[in-house]
C-alpha positions in Angstrom: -7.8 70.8 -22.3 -4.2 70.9 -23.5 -3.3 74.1 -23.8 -0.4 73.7 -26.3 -2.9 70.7 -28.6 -6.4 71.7 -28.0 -6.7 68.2 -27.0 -8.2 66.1 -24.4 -5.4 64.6 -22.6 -6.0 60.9 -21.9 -7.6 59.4 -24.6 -6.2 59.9 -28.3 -8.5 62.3 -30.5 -10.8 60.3 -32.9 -10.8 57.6 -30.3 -14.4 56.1 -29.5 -15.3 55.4 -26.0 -16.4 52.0 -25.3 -17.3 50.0 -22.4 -15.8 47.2 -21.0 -18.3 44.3 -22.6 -17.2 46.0 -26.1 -13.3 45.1 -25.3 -13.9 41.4 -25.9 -12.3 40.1 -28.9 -14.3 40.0 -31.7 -17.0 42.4 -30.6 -18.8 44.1 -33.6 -22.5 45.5 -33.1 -23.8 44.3 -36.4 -24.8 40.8 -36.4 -23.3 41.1 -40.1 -19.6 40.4 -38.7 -20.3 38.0 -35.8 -18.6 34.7 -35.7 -20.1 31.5 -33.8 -17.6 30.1 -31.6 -19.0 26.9 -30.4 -20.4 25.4 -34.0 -17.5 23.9 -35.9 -17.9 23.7 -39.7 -19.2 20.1 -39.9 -21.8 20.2 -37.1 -24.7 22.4 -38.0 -26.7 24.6 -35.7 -30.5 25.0 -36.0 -30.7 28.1 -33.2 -28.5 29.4 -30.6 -30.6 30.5 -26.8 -30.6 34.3 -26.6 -32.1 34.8 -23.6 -30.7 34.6 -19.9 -34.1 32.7 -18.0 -35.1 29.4 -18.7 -36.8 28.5 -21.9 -38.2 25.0 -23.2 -36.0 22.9 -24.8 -35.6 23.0 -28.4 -37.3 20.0 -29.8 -40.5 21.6 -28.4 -40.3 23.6 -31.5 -40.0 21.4 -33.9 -43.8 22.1 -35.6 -43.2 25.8 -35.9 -42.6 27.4 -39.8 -38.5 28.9 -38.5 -37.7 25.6 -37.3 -39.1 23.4 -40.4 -37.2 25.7 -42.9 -34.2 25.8 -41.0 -33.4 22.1 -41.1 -34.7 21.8 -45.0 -32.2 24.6 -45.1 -29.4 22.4 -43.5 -30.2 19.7 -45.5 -29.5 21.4 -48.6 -32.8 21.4 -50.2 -34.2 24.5 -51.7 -36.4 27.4 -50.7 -40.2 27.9 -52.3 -41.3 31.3 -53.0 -43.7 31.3 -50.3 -41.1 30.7 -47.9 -38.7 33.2 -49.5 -41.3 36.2 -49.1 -41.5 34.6 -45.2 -37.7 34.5 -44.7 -37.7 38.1 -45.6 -40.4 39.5 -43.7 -39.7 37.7 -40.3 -36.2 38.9 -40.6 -36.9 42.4 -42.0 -39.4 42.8 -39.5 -38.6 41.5 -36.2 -36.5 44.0 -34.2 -33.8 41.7 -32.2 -31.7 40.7 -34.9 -31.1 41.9 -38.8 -30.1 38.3 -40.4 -32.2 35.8 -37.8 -35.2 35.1 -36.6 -36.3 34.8 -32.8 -38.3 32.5 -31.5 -39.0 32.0 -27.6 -35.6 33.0 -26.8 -34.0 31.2 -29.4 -32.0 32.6 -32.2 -32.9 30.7 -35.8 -30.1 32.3 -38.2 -30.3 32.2 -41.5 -27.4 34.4 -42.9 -25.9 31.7 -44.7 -28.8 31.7 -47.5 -29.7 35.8 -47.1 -28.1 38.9 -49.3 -27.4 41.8 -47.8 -29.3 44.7 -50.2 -29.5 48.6 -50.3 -32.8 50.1 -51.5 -33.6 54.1 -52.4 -37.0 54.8 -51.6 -38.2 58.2 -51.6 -34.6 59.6 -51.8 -33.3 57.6 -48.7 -31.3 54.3 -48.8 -32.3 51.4 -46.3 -30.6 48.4 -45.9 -32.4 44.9 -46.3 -31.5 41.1 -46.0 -33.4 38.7 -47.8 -33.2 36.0 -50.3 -33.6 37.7 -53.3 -34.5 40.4 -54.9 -38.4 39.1 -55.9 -39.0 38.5 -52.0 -37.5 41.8 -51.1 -39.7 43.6 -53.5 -43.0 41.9 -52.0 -41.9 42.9 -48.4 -41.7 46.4 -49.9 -44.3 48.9 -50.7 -44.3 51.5 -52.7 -42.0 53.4 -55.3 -38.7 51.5 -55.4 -35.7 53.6 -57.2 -33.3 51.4 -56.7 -32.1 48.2 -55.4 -28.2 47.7 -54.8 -27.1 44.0 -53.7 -24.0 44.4 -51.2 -21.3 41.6 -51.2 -20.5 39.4 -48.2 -17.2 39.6 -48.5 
């Protein structure tokens, strides 16, 4: 300790410690902020391998419900209702990513049709992502006081 500050001499006061894989630019822990490096505005991604072993290639997907919606999604077509109240349970409930759903080590993101939302239940506020707010409220159970939807930007 400094005896003339009260500080730690070193570091600045305030200053979070992080390790060294946080120093890379554009490093944010909340897949809210992330940007996609290698998909350029015209091509569009389906899903992005999260995983460091070897997984099957992508087209052997290509029956399963995430895949299906995604490229309706990238075609520009529009969502049912049953396949809002899915989005919003796969991604509410899956615990590797908060706007995406995983898939034998592949990443399906859909953050380009979800809202983020904040909802008091029993005096506490959670935060959400889903469609809207009709498929948020048949994910949830219970007594909802309040729903807040949170801009992107």
């Amino acid at each position: 300790m400094d005896k003339q500050k009260g500080t730690r001499r070193g570091r600045p006061k305030g200053k979070p410690n992080t390790t060294s894989s946080m120093n890379r630019k554009g490093y944010n822990s909340s897949s809210h902020y992330r940007i996609n490096p290698t998909a350029e505005k015209s091509e569009q991604v389906l899903a992005i391998k999260f995983v460091q072993w070897d997984v099957p290639p992508l087209e052997s997907l290509c029956n399963s419900k995430v895949y299906l919606l995604r490229v309706k999604l990238n075609r520009g077509e529009c969502m049912s209702r049953e396949e809002k109240n899915w989005l919003c349970e796969a991604v509410n409930s899956n615990t590797y990513f908060r706007t995406a759903v995983p898939l034998q080590g592949y990443r399906f993101d859909f953050f380009d049709v979800l809202k983020k939302y904040l909802v008091n239940q029993y005096g506490q506020w959670t935060e959400y992502y889903a469609p809207d707010r009709t498929s948020l409220r048949a994910y949830l159970y219970g007594r909802i006081n309040q729903i807040v939807e949170i801009p992107k930007y």
